[in-house]
N, C-alpha and C positions, 0 to 999 in steps of 0.2 A: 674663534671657534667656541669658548665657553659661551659667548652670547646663543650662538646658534643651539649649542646641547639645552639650557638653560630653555628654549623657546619650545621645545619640547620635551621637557622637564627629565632631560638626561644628564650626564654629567660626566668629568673626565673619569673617576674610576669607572665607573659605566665602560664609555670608550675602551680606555687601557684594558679593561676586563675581556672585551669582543677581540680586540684586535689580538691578546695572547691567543683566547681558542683558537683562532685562525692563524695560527704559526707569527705573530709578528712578537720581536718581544723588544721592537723599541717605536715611537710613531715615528721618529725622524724615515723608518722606510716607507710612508706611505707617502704616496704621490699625491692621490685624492679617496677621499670616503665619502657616498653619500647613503644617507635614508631613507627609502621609498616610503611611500604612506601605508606600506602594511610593519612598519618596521623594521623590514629587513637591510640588515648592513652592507653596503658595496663599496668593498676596496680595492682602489688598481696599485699597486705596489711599484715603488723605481724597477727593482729589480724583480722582472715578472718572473714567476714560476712555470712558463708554460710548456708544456712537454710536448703537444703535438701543434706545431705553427701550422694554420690553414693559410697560404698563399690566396688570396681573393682577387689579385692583378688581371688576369684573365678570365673573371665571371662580366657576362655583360649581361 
């Protein structure tokens, strides 16, 4: 992971800093984070937050 911030000249408080505004306040709960090329941060969490589940089983 510090290789990866480092290739893009970020770094763990960086990280830690993103991941508190977004409610996380330890990384052990992320699952995976990445960085698109506009910089913006995408985190899936173990434990998701999501409030309204869209069933997609029956879309064809």
């Amino acid at each position: 992971m510090e290789q990866n911030l480092q290739q893009v000249n970020l770094d763990r408080p960086w990280l830690n800093a993103q991941l508190r505004k977004l409610g996380f306040n330890d990384p052990s709960e992320i699952f995976m984070a990445s960085l698109d090329t506009n910089g913006d941060l995408y985190v899936d969490a173990y434990k998701d937050r999501i409030k309204n589940i869209t069933d997609i089983s029956d879309y064809h």
